[in-house]
C-alpha positions as CSV (number, residue, x, y, z in Angstrom):
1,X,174.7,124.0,40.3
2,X,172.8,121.4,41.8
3,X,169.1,122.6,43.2
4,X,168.0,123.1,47.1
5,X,166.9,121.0,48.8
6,X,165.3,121.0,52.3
7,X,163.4,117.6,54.0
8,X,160.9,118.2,56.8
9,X,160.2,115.8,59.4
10,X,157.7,115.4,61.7
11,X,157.8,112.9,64.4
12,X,155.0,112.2,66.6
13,X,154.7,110.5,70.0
14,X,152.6,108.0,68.6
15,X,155.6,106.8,65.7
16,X,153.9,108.4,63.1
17,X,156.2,110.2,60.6
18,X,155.4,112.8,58.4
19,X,158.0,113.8,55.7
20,X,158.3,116.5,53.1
21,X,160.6,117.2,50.9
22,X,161.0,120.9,49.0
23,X,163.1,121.0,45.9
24,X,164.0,124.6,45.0
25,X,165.6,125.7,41.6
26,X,169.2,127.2,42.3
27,X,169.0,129.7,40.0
28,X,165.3,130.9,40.0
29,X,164.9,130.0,44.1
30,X,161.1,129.0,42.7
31,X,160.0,125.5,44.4
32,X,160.0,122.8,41.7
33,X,156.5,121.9,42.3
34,X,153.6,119.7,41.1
35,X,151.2,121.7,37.9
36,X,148.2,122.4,39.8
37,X,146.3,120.0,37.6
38,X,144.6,118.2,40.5
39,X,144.5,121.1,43.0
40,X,141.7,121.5,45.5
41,X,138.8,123.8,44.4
42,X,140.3,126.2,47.4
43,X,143.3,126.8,45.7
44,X,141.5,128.8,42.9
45,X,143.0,132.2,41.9
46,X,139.2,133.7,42.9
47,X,138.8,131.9,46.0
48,X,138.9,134.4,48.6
49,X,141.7,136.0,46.2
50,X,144.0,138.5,48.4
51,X,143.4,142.2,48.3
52,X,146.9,143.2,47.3
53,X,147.1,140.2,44.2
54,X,147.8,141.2,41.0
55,X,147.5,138.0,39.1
56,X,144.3,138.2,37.1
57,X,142.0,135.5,37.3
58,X,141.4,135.4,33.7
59,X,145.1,134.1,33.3
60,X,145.9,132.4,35.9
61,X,144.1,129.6,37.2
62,X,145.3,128.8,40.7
63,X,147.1,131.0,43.6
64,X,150.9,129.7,43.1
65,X,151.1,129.5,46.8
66,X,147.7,128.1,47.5
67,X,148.9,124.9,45.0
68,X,152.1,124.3,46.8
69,X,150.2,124.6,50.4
70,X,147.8,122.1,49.1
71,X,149.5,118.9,50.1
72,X,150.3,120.4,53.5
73,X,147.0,121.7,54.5
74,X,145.8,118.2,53.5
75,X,148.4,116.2,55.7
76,X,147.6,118.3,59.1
77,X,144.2,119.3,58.3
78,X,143.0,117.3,61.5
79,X,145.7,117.9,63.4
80,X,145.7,120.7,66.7
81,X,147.9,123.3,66.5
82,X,149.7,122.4,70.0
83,X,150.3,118.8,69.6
84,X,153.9,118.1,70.5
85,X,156.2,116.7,68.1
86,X,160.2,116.5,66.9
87,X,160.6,118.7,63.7
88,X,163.7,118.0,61.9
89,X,165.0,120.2,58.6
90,X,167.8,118.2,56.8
91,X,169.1,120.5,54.0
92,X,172.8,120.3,52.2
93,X,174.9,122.0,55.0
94,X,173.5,120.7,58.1
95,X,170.6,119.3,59.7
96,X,168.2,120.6,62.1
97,X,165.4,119.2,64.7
98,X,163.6,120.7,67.6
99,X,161.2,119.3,69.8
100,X,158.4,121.8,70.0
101,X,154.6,121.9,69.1
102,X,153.1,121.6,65.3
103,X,152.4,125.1,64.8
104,X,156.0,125.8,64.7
105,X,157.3,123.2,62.8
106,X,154.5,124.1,59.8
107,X,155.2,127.8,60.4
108,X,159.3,127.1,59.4
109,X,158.5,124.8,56.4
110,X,154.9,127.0,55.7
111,X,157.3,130.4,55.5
112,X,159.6,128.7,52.7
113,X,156.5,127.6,50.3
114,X,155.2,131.0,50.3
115,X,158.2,132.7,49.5
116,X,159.4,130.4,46.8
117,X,156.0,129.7,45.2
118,X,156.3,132.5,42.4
119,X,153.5,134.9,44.4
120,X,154.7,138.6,42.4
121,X,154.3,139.8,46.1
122,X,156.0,137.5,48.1
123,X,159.3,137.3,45.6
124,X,160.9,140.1,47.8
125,X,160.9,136.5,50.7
126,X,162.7,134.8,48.3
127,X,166.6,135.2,49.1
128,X,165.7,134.3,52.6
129,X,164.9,131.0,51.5
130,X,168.2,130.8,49.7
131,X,169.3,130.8,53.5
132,X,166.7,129.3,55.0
133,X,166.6,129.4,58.8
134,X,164.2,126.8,60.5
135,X,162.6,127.7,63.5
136,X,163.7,131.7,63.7
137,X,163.0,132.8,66.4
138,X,161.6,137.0,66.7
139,X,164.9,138.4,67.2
140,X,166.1,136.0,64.7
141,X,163.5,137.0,61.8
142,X,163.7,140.6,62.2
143,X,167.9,140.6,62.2
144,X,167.9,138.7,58.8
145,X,164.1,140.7,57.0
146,X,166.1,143.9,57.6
147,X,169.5,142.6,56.6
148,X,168.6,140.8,53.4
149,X,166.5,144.1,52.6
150,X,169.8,146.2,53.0
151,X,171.9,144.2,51.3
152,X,169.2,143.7,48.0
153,X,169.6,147.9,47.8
154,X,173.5,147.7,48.2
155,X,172.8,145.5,44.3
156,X,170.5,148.1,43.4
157,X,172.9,150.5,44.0
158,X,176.1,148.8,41.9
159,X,173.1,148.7,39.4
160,X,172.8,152.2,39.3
161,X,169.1,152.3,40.6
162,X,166.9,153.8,43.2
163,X,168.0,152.5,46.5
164,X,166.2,152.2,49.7
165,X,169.1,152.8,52.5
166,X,167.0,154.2,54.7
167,X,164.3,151.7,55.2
168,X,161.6,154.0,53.7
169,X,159.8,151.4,51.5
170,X,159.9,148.5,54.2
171,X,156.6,149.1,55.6
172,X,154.5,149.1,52.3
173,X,156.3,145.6,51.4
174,X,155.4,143.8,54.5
175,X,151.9,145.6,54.6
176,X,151.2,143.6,50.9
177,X,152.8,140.6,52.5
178,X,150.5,141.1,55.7
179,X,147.3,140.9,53.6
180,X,148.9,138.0,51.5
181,X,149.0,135.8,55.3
182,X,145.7,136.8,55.2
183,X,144.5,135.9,52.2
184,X,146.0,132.5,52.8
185,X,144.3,131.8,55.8
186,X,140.8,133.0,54.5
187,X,142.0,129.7,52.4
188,X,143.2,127.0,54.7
189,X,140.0,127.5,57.3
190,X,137.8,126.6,54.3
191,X,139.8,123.4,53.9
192,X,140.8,122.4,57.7
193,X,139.2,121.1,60.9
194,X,141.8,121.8,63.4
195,X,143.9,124.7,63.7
196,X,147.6,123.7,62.8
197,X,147.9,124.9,59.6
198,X,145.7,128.4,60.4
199,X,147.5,129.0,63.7
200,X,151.2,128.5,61.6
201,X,149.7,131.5,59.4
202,X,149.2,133.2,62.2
203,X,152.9,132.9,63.7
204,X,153.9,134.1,60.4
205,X,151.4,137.3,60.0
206,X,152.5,138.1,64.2
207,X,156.2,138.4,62.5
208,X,155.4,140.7,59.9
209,X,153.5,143.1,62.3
210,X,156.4,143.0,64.7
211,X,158.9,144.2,62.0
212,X,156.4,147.0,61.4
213,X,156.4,148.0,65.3
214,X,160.1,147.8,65.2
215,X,160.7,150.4,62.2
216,X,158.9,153.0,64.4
217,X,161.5,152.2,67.0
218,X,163.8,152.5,64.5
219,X,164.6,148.7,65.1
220,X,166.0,149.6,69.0
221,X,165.8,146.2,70.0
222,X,168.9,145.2,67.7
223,X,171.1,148.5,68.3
224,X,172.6,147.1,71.2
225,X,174.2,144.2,68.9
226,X,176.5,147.1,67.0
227,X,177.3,149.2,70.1
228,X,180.7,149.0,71.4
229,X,182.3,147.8,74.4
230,X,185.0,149.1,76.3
231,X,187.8,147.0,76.5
């Protein structure tokens, strides 16, 4: 089967374009991705190396997602976080633009590297990238974390393993992946002027912490969806 592929576009006011294109391997959903070989000195495994990592230093020379961030970071590095733009996302199946401000747009494409970049903690991301949705919004995000979750113990199950129906070991996931958003941006303020690329970190981390306030609800907000209605 052929590889995904997703193209980011970012046009500016000014005519400036700036594209990106993410290749991810069908059957591994890893980004195909440059070796590392000329990766910036922030990028190290040790740099600021998250709490929660368990790649070892010794064997591993750079952070998988730091690499594939690299050229990104480097692109918007003096670019503010609320400068407007139109954000396209062309992928197989459809394509996908919305005017709106940088932050966003790097928080959509920014959300895909790091859960296809081979980080051990952020694997659990990865079939969300399989269906990638640009722009998510809250409602959006938490609908499809809880969803994909349920449906990767419904597998576990036919496998005859220890399945997680009642959404007992969401929490300690998205607390690792919490600490990995912060690792990441202990990174990117080392390497960035402006805040784009910090402030898209950020979006991402504030979605993680919802999902966490809306399992002690027991997810309330998205009851009303399945309830139903007199005819």
């Amino acid at each position: 089967m052929k590889n995904i592929i997703y193209e980011y576009c970012f046009s500016f006011p000014s005519g400036d374009n700036r594209n990106f294109v993410l290749e991810i391997d069908n059957t591994t959903l890893l980004l195909l991705s440059p070796s590392g070989s000329s990766a910036p000195a922030w990028s190290r495994l040790s740099y600021n190396q998250c709490d929660c990592c368990p790649l070892s230093s010794a064997e591993v020379l750079n952070c998988p997602i730091a690499v594939n961030l690299a050229d990104l970071v480097t692109e918007f590095k003096q670019t503010a976080s609320y400068d407007s733009c139109l954000v396209s996302c062309r992928s197989m199946e459809r394509l996908v633009t919305k005017e709106t401000v940088v932050q966003d747009g790097l928080s959509s494409i920014m959300g895909l590297i790091m859960a296809t970049s081979g980080c051990p903690i952020m694997n659990i991301l990865k079939p969300m990238a399989r269906f990638h949705l640009p722009f998510a919004t809250i409602d959006e995000s938490l609908f499809r974390s809880v969803s994909v979750y349920l449906l990767r113990q419904y597998f576990i199950y036919l496998d005859q393993g220890q399945s997680d129906f009642h959404l007992e070991n969401v929490k300690s996931y998205y607390d690792k992946i919490e600490k990995v958003n912060s690792g990441i941006l202990r990174r990117i303020k080392s390497a960035t002027r402006l805040d784009a690329d910090r402030n898209a970190i950020v979006i991402l981390n504030c979605l993680a912490q919802i999902l966490h306030l809306e399992l002690d609800d027991n997810l309330q907000s998205l009851a009303y969806i399945f309830k139903e209605t007199p005819l």
